[in-house]
C-alpha positions in Angstrom: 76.8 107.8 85.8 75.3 104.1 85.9 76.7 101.1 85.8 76.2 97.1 86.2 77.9 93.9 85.5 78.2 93.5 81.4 76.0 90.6 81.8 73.5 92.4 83.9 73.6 95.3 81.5 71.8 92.7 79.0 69.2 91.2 81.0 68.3 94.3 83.4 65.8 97.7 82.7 69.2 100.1 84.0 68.6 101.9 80.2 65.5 102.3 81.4 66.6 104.5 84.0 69.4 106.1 82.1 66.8 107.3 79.8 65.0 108.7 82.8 67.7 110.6 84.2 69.8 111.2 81.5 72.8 109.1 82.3 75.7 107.6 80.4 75.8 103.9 81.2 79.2 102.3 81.7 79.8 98.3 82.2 81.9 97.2 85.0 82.6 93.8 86.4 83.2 94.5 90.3 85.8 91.9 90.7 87.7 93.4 87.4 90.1 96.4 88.9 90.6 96.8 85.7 87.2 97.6 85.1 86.5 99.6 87.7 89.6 101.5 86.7 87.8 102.7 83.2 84.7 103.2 85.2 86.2 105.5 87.1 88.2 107.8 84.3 85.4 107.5 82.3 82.9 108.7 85.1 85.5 111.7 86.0 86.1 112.4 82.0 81.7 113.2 81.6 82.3 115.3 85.0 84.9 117.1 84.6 86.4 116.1 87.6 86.2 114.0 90.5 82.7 112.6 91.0 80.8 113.6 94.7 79.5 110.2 95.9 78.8 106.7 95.2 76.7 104.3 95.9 77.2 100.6 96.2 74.3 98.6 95.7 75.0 95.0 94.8 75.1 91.5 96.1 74.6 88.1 94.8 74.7 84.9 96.8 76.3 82.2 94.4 75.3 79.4 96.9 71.5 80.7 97.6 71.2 80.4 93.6 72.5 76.7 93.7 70.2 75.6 96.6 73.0 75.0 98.7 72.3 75.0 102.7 74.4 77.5 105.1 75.2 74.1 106.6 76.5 73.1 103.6 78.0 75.5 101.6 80.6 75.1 99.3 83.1 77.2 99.9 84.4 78.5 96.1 81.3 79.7 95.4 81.2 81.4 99.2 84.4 83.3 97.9 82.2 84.5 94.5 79.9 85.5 97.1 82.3 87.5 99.9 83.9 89.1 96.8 80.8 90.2 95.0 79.0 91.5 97.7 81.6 92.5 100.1 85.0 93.0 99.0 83.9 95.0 95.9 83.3 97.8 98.4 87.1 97.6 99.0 88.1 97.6 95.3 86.0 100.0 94.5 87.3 102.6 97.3 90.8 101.1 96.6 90.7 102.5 93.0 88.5 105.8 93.8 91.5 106.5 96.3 94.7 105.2 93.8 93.1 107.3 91.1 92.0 110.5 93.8 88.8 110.1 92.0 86.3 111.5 94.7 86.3 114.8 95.7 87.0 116.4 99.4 83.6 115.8 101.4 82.7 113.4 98.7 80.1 110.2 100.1 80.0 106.6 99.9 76.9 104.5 100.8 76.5 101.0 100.3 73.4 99.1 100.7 73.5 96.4 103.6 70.4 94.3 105.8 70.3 93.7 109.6 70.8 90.0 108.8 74.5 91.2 109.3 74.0 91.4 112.9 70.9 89.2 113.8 70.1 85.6 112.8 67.4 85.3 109.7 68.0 81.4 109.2 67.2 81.6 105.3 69.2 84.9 104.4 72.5 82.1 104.2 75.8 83.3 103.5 74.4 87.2 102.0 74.7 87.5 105.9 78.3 87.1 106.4 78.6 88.9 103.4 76.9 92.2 104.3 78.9 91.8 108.0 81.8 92.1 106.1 80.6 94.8 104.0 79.8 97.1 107.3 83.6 96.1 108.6 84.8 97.2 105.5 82.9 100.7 105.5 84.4 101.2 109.1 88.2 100.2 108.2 88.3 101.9 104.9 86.1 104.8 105.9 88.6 105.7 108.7 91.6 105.8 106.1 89.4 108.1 103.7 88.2 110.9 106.6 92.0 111.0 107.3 93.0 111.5 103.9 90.5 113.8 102.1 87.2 114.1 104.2 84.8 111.4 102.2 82.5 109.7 104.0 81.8 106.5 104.4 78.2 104.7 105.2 75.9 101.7 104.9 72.3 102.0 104.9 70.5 98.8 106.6 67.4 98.8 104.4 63.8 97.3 105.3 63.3 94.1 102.7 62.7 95.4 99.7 61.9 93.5 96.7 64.9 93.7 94.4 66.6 90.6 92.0 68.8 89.9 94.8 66.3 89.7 96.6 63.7 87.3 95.8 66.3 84.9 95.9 65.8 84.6 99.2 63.9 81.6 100.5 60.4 82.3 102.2 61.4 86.8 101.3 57.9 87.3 101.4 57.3 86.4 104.7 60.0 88.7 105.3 58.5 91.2 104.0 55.2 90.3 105.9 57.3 90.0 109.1 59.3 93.0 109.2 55.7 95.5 108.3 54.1 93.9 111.2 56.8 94.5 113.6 58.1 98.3 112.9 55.9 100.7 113.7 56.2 103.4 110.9 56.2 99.9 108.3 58.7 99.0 105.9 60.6 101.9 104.8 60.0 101.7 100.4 62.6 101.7 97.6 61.9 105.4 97.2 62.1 106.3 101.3 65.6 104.5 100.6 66.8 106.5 97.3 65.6 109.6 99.3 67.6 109.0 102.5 70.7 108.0 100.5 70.4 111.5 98.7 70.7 113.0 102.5 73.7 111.3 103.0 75.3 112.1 99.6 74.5 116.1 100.8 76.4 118.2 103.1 74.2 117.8 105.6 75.3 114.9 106.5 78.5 115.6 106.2 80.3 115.2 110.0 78.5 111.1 109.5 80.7 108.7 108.4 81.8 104.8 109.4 78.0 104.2 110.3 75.4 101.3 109.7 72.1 103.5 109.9 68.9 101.7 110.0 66.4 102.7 107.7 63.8 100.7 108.4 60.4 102.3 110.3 61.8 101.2 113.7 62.3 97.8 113.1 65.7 97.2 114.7 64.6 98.7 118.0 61.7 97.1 118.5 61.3 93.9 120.7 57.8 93.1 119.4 54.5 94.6 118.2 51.1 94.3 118.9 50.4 93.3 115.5 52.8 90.5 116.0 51.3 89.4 119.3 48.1 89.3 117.9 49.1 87.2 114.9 50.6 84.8 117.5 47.7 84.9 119.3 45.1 83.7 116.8 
């Protein structure tokens, strides 16, 4: 089951991937409980069921896409932002809980960056954002293990180049940046898709309320020789 804002669903290639995978597509606006409601009995209508994990992988920085400063945000479009990015986590495990949609030892992963805990001057308020995103995996991840057994995670991703992301003033020399200092390089879009699929399995299954970094080393590492050199020149 995919889904995507009803605007989105226009303007992005997700048929694309239904097609691929053989997936009904379903609209949902993240800030809609309403929608998400449908989503949801729609989703566990084609199953059968409850469904056995999700994944949250959205954001959208309403003040990055009106050239607005961190200094000088304005704060209604900081709300669009915290709720988009952030809070739809919560609705989203809000309703999978009111409705008992996901089963016993189900997963959760949303997609976060380690601009939540480090400073990356040009990654504006999507930093605040994905901080509260991780808080809200924690805090609603504990009530889920207590209740039925799902898991809860984020995934702290390497830069990768996604429509959220070239937003993002000066993302290439993130990019650039981030391969230099990890020493196994930027973890790809794929190395991504594939750890999330360990985390939906029952292998992972005693992991839950984690940020894990997926992203060749670079959150443990101080500095490389590759960036030492560059400085160097």
């Amino acid at each position: 089951m995919l889904t995507n804002a009803p605007v989105a669903l226009r303007m992005g290639e997700i048929n694309k991937l239904a097609d691929a995978v053989k997936a009904p597509v379903i609209g949902a606006d993240v800030t809609n409980m309403d929608d998400l409601k449908k989503l949801f009995e729609e989703s566990m209508k084609h199953f059968g069921g409850g469904v056995d994990f999700v994944l949250h992988s959205m954001g959208m920085s309403v003040n990055m896409r009106k050239g607005k400063h961190y200094t000088e945000m304005d704060y209604g479009f900081n709300q669009k932002t915290i709720d988009i990015s952030a809070m739809s986590l919560h609705r989203v495990l809000r309703t999978a809980w009111d409705m008992d949609a996901i089963n016993e030892w189900g997963s959760v992963v949303a997609l976060t960056y380690i601009a939540a805990q480090r400073v990356f001057p040009d990654y504006n308020e999507m930093a605040d954002a994905k901080a509260l995103l991780e808080s809200v995996t924690r805090s609603f991840g504990y009530h889920y293990a207590m209740k039925k057994k799902v898991r809860v995670n984020t995934v702290s991703q390497s830069p990768t180049r996604t429509t959220a992301g070239s937003g993002v003033k000066g993302f290439d020399g993130f990019i650039d940046y981030a391969e230099k200092m990890s020493p196994l390089g930027n973890a790809s879009s794929e190395d991504c898709a594939n750890y999330c699929v360990t985390l939906f399995s029952d292998l992972c299954r005693m992991v839950t309320m984690q940020n894990l970094f997926h992203d060749g080393g670079f959150s443990l590492t101080g500095v490389s020789e590759a960036v030492v050199k560059q400085m160097e020149k």
